[in-house]
Every structure is written in structure tokens, then in C-alpha cells.
C-alpha positions as CSV (number, residue, x, y, z in Angstrom):
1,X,44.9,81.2,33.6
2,X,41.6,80.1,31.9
3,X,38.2,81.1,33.7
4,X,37.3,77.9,34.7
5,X,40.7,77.5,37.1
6,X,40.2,81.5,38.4
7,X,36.6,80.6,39.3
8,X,37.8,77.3,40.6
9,X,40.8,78.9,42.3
10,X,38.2,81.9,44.2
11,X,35.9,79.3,45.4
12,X,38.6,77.5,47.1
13,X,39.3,80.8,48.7
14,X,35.7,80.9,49.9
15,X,36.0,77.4,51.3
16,X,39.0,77.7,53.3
17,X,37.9,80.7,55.2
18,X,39.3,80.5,58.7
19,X,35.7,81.2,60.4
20,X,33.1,78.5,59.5
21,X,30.2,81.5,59.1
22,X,32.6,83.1,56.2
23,X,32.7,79.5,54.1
24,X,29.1,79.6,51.7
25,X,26.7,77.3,52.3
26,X,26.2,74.0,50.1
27,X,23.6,76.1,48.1
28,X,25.8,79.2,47.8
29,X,28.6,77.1,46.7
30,X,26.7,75.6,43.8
31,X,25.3,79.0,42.8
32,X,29.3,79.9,42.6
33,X,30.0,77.1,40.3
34,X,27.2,77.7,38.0
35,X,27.7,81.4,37.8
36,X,30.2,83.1,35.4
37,X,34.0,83.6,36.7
38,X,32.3,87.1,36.7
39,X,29.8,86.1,38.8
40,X,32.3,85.2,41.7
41,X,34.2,87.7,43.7
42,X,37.0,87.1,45.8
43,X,36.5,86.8,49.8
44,X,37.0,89.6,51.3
45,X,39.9,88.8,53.9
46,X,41.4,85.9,51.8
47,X,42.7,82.9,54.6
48,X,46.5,84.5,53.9
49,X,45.9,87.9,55.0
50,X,47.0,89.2,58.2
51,X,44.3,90.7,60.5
């Protein structure tokens, strides 16, 4: 997978978080897609994860 689809592919994960205060704001999301796919880390408790 190239680093522009990871990065892509981890943001999406940030977006679709089940609880609107885990998504980033507007800001935090452009910060994400200006960083570095090293600059982005997975969610914690990715939307597919049991609780």
C-alpha cells in the first residue's frame, strides 16, 4: 500500500468513529492530511472493534 492510501485509509478510521467527540475536528483533520503517514496514528478503538 503506498503512504498516501495508509494515511488516507487511518483518517477514514478517525472519521467514522462511532462517538461524535472521538471524530477530529475540521482543523485536526487538516493537520492529519498535511502531516506525514508518520505523523498519523491509528484510532485507538478502531469503529470494528468490539468493546
Amino acid at each position: 500500500m503506498h503512504e498516501l492510501e495508509k494515511k488516507l485509509c487511518i483518517v477514514g478510521l478517525w472519521c467514522i468513529q462511532m462517538k461524535p467527540h472521538d471524530r477530529p475536528t475540521m482543523d485536526g483533520l487538516i493537520e492529519m492530511l498535511e502531516a506525514g503517514v508518520d505523523g498519523v496514528q491509528m484510532p485507538p478503538r478502531p469503529f470494528f472493534c468490539d468493546e
